[in-house]
C-alpha atoms as one frame of an Amber mdcrd trajectory, in Angstrom:
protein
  20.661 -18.960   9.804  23.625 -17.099   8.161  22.520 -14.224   5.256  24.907
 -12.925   3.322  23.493  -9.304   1.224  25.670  -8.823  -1.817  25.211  -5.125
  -3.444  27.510  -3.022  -5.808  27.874  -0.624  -2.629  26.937   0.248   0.690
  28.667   3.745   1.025  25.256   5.966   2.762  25.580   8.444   0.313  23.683
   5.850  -2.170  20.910   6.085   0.548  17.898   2.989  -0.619  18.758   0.290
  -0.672  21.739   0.218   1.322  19.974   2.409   4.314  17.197  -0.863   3.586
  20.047  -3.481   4.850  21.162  -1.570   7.268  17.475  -0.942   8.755  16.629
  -4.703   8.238  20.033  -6.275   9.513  19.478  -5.237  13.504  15.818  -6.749
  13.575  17.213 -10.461  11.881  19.814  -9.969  14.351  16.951 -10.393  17.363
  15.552 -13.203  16.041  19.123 -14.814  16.088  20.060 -14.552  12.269  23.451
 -13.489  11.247  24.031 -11.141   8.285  27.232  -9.924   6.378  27.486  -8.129
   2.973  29.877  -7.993   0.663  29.928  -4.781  -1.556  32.312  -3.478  -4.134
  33.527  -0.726  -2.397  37.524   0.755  -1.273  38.354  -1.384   1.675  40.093
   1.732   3.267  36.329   3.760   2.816  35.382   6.041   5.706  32.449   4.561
   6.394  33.714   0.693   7.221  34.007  -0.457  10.756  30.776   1.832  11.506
  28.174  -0.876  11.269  27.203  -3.408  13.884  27.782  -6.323  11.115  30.589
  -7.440   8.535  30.719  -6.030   5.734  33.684  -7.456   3.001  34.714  -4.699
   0.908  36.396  -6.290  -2.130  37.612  -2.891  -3.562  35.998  -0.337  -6.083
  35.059  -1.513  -9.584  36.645   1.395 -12.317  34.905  -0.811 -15.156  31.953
   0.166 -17.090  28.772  -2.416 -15.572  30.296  -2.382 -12.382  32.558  -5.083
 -12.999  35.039  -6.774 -10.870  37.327  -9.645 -11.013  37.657 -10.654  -7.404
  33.652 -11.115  -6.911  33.234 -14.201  -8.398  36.357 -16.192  -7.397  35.356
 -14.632  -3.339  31.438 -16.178  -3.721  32.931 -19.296  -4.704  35.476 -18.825
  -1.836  32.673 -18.336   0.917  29.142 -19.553  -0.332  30.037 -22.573   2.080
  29.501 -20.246   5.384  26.024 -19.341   4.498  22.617 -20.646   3.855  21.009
 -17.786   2.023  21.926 -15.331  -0.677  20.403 -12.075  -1.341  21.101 -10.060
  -4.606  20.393  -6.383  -3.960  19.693  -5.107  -7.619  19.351  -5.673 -11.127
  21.373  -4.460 -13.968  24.904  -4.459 -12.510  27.371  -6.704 -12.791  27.170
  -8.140  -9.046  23.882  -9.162  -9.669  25.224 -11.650 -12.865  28.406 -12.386
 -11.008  25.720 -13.240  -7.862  23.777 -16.197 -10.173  27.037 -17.062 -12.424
  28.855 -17.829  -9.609  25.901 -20.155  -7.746  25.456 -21.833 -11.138  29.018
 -22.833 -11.306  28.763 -23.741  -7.540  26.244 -26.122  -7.414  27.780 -28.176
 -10.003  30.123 -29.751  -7.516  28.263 -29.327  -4.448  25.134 -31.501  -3.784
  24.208 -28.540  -0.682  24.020 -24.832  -1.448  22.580 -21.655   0.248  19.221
 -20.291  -1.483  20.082 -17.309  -3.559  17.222 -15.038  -4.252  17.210 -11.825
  -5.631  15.897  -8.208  -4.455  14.343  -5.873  -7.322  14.403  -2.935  -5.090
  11.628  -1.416  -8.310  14.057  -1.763 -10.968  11.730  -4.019 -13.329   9.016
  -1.343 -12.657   7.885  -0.232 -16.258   8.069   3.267 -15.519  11.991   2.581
 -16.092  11.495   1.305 -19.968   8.668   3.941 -21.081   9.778   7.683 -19.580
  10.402   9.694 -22.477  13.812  10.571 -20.775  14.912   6.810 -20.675  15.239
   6.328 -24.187  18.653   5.075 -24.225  18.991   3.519 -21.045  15.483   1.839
 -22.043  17.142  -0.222 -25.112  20.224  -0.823 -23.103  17.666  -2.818 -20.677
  16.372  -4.144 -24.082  19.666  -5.788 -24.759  20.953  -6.664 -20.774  17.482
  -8.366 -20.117  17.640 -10.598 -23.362  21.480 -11.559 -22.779  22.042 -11.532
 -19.130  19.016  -9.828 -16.855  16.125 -12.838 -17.450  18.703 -15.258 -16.779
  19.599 -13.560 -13.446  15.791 -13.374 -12.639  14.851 -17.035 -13.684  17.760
 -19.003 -12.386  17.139 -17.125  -8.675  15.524 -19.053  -5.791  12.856 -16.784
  -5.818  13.031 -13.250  -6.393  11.876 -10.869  -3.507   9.369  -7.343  -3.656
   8.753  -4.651  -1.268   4.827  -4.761  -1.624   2.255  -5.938  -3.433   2.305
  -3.224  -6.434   5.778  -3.985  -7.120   5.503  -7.737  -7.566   2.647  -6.885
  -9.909   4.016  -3.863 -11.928   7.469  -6.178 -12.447   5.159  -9.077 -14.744
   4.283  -6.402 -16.909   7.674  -5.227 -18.075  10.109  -7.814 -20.262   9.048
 -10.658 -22.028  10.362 -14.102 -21.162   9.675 -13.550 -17.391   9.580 -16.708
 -15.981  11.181 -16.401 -11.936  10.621 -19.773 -10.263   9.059 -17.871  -7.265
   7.656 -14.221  -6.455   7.811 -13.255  -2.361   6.306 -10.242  -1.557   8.975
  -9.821   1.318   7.689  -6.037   2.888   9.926  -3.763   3.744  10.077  -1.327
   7.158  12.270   1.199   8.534  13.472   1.524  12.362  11.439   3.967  14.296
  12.496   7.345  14.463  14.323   9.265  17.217  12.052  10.736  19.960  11.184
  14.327  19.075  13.486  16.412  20.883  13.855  20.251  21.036  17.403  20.270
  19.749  15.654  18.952  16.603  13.984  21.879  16.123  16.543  24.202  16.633
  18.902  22.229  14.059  15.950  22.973  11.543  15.530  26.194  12.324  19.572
  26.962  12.154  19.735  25.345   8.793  17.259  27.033   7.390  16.584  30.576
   8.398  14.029  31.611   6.167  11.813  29.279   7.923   8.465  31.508   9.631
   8.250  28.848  12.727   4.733  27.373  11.421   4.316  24.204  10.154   4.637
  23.598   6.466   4.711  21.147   3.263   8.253  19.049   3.651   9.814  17.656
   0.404  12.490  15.525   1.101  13.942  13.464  -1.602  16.134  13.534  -4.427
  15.527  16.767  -6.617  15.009  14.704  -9.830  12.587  14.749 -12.774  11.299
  11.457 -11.697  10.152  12.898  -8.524   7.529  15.527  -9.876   9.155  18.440
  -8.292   8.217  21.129 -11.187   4.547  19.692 -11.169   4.338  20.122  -7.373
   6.397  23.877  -7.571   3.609  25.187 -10.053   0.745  23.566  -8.601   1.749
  25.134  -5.074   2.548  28.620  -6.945  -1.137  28.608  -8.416  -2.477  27.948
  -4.933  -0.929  30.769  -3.348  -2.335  32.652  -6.247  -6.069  31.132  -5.475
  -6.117  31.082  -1.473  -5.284  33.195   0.860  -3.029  31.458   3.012  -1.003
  28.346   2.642   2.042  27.169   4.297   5.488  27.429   3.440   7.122  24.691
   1.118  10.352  23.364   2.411  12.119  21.603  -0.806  14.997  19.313   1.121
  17.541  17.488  -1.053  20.972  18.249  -2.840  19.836  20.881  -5.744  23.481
  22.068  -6.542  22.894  19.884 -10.092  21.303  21.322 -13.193  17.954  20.212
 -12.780  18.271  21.619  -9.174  18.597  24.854 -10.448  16.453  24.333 -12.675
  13.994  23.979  -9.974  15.656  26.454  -7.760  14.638  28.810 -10.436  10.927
  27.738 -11.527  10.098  28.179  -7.621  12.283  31.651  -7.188   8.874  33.858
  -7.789   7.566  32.593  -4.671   9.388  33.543  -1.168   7.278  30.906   0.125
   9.148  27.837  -1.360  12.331  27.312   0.711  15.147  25.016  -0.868  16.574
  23.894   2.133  19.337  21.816   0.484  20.483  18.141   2.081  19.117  17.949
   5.660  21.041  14.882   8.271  20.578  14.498  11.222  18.473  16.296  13.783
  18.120  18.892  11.257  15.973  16.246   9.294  14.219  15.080  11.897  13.175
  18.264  12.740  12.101  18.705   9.353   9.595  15.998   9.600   8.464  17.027
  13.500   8.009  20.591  12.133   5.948  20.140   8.902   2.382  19.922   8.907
   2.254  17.000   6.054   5.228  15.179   3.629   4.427  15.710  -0.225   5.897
  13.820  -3.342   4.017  13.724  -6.630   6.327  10.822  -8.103   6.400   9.268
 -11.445   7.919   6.605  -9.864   9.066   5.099  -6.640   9.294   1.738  -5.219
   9.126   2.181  -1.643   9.382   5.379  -0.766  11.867   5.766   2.621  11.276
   8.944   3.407   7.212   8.636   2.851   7.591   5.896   5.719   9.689   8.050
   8.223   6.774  10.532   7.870   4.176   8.402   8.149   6.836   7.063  11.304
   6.594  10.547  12.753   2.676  11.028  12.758   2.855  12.734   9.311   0.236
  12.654   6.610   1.658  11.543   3.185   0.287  13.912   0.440   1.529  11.247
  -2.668   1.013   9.889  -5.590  -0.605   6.386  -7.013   3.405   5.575  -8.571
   4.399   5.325  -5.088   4.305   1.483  -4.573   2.950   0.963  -1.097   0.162
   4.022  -2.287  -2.682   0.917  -1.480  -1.729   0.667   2.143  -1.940   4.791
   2.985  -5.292   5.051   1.541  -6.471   1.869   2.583  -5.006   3.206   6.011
  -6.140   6.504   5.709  -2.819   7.726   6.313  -2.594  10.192   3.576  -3.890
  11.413   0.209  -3.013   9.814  -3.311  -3.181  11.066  -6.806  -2.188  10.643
 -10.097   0.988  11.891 -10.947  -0.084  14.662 -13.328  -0.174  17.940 -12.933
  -3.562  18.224 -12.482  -3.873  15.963 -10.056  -0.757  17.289  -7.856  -2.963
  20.864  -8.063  -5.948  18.597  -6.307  -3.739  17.285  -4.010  -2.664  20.357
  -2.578  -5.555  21.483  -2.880  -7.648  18.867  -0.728  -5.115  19.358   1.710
  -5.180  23.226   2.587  -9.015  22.860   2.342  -9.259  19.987   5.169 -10.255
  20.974   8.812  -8.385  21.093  11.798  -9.860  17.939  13.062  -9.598  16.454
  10.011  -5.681  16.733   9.408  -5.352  15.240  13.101  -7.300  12.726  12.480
  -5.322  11.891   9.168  -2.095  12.296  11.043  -3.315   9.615  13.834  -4.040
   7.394  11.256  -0.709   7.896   9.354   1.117   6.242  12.120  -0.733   3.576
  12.206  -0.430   3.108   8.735   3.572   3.146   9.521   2.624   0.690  12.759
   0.382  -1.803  10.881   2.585  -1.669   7.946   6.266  -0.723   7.812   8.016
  -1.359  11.150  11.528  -3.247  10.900   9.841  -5.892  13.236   7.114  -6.816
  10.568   9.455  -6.715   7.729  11.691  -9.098   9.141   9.136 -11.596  10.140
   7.882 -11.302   6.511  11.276 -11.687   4.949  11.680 -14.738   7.172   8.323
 -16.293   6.539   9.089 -15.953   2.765  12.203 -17.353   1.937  11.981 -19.968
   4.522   8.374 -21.229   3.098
C-alpha cells in the first residue's frame, strides 16, 4: 500500500500535526506501507532531506486561505501512484484543493485511491463558541456552508484521534453528513531512555530550578490552554499549604499574552518560565517533574500529555482534553473541568496525595501511554480502519 499525507506544511516549528506524520510514518513503514507527503512549503526549506520519507514541497503559498496554483494540477499529476489519500486539516485551501481535485479525477478514471480526511479537532465546538473566536467563528459559518461540508461529505471517510473527538465533531455544523466516521487513534514513538545528560540540559537551561521535582507545563502559552487559571490557582495554594513544588511554565512566552502571563505569575519566585525547551533539555523536563499539568479549554490530542504519560508521568488535566476518558479510565492521571475552580481542586488533590499514592498513579500512567498511545497501536488502528 502507497499513502500519500497532503498538509499545508510540515516545517517542525508547526509541531501537531506534522510531528503526528512524522511519528506515524516509521511504524506503517514496518508493516511494509509506503508514505510520502506533499506540503506547501519552500522547496529550498532547511528542514527537507531530514526525514526518512519523501516529502514534495510544491513551494510556499503568499495567498490569503493558503492557496496555491500548482496543488491541484500535481494531485491530478500523481493520484495514479497511490492507493490512499489523507487530508491533514480542515479550513485551508489544501484540504478543498485535496477533494476538488479527486472529484475531477474520478470522472475519467474508473480506479482511484481512497481519500479520507484527518480533523486533527478542528470541528471541535470549542472552536465556534469561545468568546475570543467571534470572527473566526462566522468565517467557519461561511467556509463550512460554501466549501468545508463539501470537503467533509465527499471524503472516503473522515478519520478522529479518539472517541471524544468523533463525538464532539457531530455536534458542531449543520448539514454533517460524512459517508464514514473512523476513530483511527493516534500514538507517539517512545521516548529516549532517561539519561543524565538530560538532566543537566534542564538544569543549564533553567537555573532557577531548586533540583526537586516539580509541576511541568509544556505547551503553547495561549489562552486556550488555561495558563492564567492554572498560575492563580497554584499562587492561592502556596498561599494555603505549606509546601508545594516549583512550577516550570515551558513554551515560547516572548508574545503578548506570554507576558501577560509572565507577569500574572511574577509575585511568585516559585513559577519558573522556562521558555521553549528541545531536546534533552525537554526530556529532562519531563524525567525531572513530579507530574505534567494543563487545564485546557480545548485540545484534541494532547502530544505532550502522551510523552508524559510515555515517561511514567501523571497527567494533572482537564475533561477538554480529548483522550481525558482513557487517563481516568486508566488511572493515569487526574481530570477536571476546565474552570478555575476546578484547576484549584486539581492542584489541590495532587499536593494532598501520598507518597504511595503518586507512584502508584505514575505506574499506571504508563500504562495508560502502553495500552493506549504507542505508534505500534495507532498504526494497526489506522490500518484496520481505512482498509475495513
Amino acid at each position: 500500500m502507497r499513502i500519500l499525507q497532503v498538509i499545508a506544511s510540515m516545517d517542525p516549528k508547526h509541531g501537531g500535526v506534522c510531528q503526528g506524520i512524522r511519528n506515524t510514518i516509521p511504524e506503517l513503514q514496518k508493516m511494509g506501507i509506503e508514505s510520502e507527503v506533499v506540503c506547501l512549503d519552500d522547496p529550498k526549506a532547511d528542514y527537507l532531506g531530514q526525514d526518512s520519507f519523501v516529502i514534495h514541497a510544491l513551494g510556499k503559498s503568499k495567498k490569503l486561505w493558503g492557496y496555491h496554483k500548482d496543488l491541484i494540477p500535481w494531485l491530478l499529476a500523481n493520484f495514479s501512484r497511490y492507493d490512499v489519500v489523507v487530508v491533514n486539516g480542515l479550513w485551508l485551501y489544501q484540504s478543498h484543493a485535496a477533494i476538488k481535485a479527486m472529484l475531477t479525477y474520478r470522472k475519467t478514471h474508473d480506479v482511484s485511491p481512497k481519500i479520507y480526511v484527518m480533523t486533527h479537532g478542528m470541528l471541535d465546538p470549542y472552536f465556534q463558541t469561545a468568546k475570543d473566536r467571534k470572527l473566526k467563528a462566522l468565517r467557519n459559518d461561511v467556509y463550512w456552508k460554501v466549501l468545508e461540508n463539501k470537503v467533509v461529505n465527499e471524503a472516503d471517510g473522515i478519520l478522529f484521534t479518539c472517541e471524544e473527538e468523533l463525538l464532539l465533531a457531530r455536534t458542531t455544523f449543520p448539514n454533517y453528513k460524512p459517508k464514514r466516521e473512523i476513530n483511527v487513534g493516534y500514538g507517539i514513538q517512545p521516548p529516549p531512555a532517561n539519561r543524565e545528560e538530560m538532566r543537566e540540559a534542564f538544569a543549564s537551561h533553567l537555573p532557577q530550578w531548586n533540583g526537586k521535582p516539580f509541576l511541568i507545563f509544556l505547551s503553547r502559552i495561549h489562552p486556550k490552554k488555561g495558563v492564567d487559571m492554572l498560575i492563580n490557582a497554584y499562587r492561592k495554594l502556596e498561599e494555603e499549604l505549606e509546601e508545594v513544588p516549583q512550577l516550570i511554565i515551558a513554551g515560547p512566552n516572548e508574545h503578548e499574552y506570554g507576558k501577560e502571563m509572565q507577569a500574572l505569575g511574577a509575585a511568585s519566585p516559585n513559577i519558573i518560565f522556562a521558555g521553549m525547551l528541545r531536546g534533552d533539555a525537554k526530556w529532562g523536563a519531563f524525567y525531572e517533574s513530579e507530574a505534567f499539568v494543563l487545564s485546557s479549554h480545548q485540545e484534541n490530542f494532547g502530544i505532550a500529555v502522551v510523552e508524559a504519560l510515555a515517561c511514567n508521568k501523571p497527567v494533572l488535566i482537564s475533561n477538554k482534553i480529548n483522550i481525558w476518558r482513557e487517563i481516568e479510565k486508566g488511572l493515569g492521571g487526574i481530570v477536571k473541568n476546565d474552570t478555575q475552580e476546578d484547576t484549584y481542586d486539581l492542584l489541590k488533590q495532587w499536593f494532598l496525595l501520598g507518597k504511595n499514592e503518586k507512584q502508584g498513579m505514575a505506574l499506571a500512567a504508563q500504562e495508560v501511554y502502553r495500552t493506549c498511545f504507542t505508534m505500534e497501536r495507532a498504526a494497526e488502528q489506522f490500518i484496520k480502519g481505512i482498509n475495513n
